[in-house]
C-alpha positions as a Markdown table, in Angstrom:
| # | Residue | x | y | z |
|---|---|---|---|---|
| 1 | Unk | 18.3 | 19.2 | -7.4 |
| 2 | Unk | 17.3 | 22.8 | -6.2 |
| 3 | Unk | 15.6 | 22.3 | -2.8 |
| 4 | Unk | 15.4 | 19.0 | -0.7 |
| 5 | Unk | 12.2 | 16.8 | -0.9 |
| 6 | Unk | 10.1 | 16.9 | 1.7 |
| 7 | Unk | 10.9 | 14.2 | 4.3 |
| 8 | Unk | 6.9 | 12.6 | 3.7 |
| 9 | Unk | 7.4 | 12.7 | 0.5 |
| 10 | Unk | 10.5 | 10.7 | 0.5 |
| 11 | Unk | 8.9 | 8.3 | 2.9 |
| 12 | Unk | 5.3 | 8.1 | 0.5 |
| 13 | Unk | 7.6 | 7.1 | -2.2 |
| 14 | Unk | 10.1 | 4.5 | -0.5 |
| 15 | Unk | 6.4 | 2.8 | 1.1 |
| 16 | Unk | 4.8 | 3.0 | -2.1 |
| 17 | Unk | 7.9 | 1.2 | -4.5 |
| 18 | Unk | 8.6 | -1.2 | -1.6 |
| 19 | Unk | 11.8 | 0.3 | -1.3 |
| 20 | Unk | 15.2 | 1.1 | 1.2 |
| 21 | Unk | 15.0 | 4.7 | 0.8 |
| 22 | Unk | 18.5 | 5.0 | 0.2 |
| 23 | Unk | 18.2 | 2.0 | -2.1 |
| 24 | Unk | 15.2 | 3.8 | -4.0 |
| 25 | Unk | 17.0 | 6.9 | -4.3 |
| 26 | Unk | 19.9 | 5.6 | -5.7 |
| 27 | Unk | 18.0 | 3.4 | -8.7 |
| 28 | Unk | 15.7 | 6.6 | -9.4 |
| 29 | Unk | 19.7 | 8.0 | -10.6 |
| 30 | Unk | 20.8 | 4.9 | -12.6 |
| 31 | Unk | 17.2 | 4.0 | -14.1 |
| 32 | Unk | 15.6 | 6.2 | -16.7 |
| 33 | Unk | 12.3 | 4.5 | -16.8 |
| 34 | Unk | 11.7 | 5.3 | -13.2 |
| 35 | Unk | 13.3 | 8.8 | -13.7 |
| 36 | Unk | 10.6 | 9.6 | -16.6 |
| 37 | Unk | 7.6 | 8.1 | -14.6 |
| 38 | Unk | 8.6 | 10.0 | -11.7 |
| 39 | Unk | 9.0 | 12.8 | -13.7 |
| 40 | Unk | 5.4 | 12.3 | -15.2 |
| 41 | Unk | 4.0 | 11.8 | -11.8 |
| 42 | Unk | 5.3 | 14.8 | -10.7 |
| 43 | Unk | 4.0 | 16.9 | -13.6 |
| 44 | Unk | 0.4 | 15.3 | -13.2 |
| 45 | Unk | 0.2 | 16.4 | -9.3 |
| 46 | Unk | 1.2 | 20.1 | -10.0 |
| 47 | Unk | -1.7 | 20.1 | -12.4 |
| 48 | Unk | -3.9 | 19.4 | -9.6 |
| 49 | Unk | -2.0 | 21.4 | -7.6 |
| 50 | Unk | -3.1 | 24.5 | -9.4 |
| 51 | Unk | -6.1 | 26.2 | -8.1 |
| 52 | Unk | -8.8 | 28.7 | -10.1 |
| 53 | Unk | -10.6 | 30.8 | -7.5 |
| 54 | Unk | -14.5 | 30.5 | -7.3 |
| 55 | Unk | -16.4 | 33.1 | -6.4 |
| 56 | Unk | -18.8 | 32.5 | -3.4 |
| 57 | Unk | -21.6 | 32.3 | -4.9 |
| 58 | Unk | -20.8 | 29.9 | -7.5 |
| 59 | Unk | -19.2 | 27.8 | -4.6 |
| 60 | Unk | -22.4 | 28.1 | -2.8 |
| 61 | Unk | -24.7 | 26.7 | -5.8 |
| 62 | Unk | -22.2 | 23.8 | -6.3 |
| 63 | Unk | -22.7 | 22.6 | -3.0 |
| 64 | Unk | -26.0 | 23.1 | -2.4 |
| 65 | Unk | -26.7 | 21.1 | -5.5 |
| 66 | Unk | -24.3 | 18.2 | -4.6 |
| 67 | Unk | -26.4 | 18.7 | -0.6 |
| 68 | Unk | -29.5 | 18.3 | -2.8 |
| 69 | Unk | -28.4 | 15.4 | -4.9 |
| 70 | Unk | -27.4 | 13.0 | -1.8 |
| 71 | Unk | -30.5 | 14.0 | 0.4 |
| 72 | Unk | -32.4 | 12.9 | -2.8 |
| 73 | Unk | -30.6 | 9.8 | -2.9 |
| 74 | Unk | -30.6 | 8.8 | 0.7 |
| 75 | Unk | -34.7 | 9.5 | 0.3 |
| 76 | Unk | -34.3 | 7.2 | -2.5 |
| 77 | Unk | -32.7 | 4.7 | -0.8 |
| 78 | Unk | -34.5 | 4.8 | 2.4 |
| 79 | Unk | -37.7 | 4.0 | 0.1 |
| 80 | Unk | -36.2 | 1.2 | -1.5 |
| 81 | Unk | -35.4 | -0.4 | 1.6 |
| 82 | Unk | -38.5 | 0.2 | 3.5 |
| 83 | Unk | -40.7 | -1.6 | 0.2 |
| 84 | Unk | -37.8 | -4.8 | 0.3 |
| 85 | Unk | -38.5 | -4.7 | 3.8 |
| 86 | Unk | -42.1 | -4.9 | 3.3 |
| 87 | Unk | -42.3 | -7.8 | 0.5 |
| 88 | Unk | -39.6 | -9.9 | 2.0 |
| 89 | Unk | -41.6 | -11.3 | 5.0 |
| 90 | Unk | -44.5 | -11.0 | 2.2 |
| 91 | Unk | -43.0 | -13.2 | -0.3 |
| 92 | Unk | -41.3 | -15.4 | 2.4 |
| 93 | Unk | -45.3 | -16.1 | 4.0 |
| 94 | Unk | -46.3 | -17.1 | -0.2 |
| 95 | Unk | -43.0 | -19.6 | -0.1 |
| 96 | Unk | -44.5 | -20.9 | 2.9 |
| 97 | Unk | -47.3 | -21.5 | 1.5 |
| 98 | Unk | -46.1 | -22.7 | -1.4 |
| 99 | Unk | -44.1 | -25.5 | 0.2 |
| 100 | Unk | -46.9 | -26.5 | 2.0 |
| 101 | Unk | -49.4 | -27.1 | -0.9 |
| 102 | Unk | -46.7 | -28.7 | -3.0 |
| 103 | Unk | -45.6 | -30.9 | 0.0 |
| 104 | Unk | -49.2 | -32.7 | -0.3 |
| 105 | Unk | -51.1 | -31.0 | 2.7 |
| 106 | Unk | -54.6 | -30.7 | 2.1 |
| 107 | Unk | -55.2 | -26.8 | 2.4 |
| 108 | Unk | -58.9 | -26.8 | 3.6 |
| 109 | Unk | -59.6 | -23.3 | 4.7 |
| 110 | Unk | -58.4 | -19.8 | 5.3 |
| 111 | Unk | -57.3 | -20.7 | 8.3 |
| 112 | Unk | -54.8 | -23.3 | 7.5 |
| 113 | Unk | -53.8 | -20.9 | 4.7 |
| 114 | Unk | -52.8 | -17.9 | 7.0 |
| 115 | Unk | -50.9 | -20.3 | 9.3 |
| 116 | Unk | -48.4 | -21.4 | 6.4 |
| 117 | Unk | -48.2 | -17.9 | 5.4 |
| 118 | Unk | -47.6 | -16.7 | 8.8 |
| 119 | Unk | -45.3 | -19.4 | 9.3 |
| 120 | Unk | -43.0 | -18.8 | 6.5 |
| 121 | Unk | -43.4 | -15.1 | 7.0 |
| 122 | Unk | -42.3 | -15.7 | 11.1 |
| 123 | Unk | -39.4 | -18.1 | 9.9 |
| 124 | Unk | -38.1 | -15.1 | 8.1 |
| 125 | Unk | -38.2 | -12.3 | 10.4 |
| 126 | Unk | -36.7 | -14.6 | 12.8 |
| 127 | Unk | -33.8 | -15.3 | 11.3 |
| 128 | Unk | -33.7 | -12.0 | 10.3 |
| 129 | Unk | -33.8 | -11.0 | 13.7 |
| 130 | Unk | -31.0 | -14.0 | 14.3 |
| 131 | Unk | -28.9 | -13.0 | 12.1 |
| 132 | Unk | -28.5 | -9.4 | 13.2 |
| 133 | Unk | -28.4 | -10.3 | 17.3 |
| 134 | Unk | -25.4 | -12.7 | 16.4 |
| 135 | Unk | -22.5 | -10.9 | 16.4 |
| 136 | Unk | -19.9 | -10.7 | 13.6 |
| 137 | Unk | -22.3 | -11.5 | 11.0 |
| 138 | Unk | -22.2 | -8.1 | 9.9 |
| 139 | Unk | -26.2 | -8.0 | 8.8 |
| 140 | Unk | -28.0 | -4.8 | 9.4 |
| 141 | Unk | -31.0 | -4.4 | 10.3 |
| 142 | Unk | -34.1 | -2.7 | 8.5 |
| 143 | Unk | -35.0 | -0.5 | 11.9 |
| 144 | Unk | -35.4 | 3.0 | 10.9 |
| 145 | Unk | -34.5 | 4.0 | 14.2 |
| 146 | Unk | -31.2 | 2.3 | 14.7 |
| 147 | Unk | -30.5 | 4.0 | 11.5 |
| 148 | Unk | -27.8 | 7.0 | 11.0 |
């Protein structure tokens, strides 16, 4: 060997196989297979290693497309969350409602009908609310403010 290893490097390797480094070291002599994959390993890292320079500019449009492309999807997603936000509650109020005119209670007026629906709608955002003031649960909540 021309040059000693790096002392990480040593370490990354005996961690990563498991190994006694001295133990390691010594099968990586008597054991071809290992030899060859190391071998291949190595090759595939200086590939990466190697570096083309970028001018500025083309540096510059690269990330300000890839800025672009994740303030586009966080919009995205902060959309997406606000409508499930919206129609949860919405479609827990029509389950309430459901449950009651299927359980056999007379719905007589409009009344009666916005009390089920508020009722399944209320049972929802409360254990909504529940869930997220418990800790450990790991739920998060659907506050734009508490947001990052």
């Amino acid at each position: 060997m021309s040059q000693c290893p790096n002392p990480d490097a040593i370490i990354a390797i005996g961690d990563a196989l498991d190994w006694e480094i001295a133990d390691g070291l010594s099968h990586l002599q008597t054991c071809e297979d290992c030899r060859v994959q190391l071998e291949l390993l190595q090759t595939v890292r200086s590939g990466f290693t190697v570096a083309e320079p970028v001018d500025a500019a083309t540096l510059h449009r690269i990330t300000s497309a890839l800025g672009r492309a994740g303030r586009l999807e966080r919009e995205r997603s902060r959309v997406r969350e606000r409508w499930i936000g919206a129609l949860e509650p919405l479609l827990a109020g029509f389950t309430g409602l459901v449950i009651i005119v299927s359980s056999g209670i007379a719905v007589a007026n409009v009344l009666m009908i916005a009390a089920a629906f508020l009722a399944g709608a209320g049972l929802f955002l409360a254990g909504r609310y529940l869930a997220w003031a418990i800790p450990g649960i790991g739920f998060e909540p659907m506050v734009e403010s508490e947001r990052p």
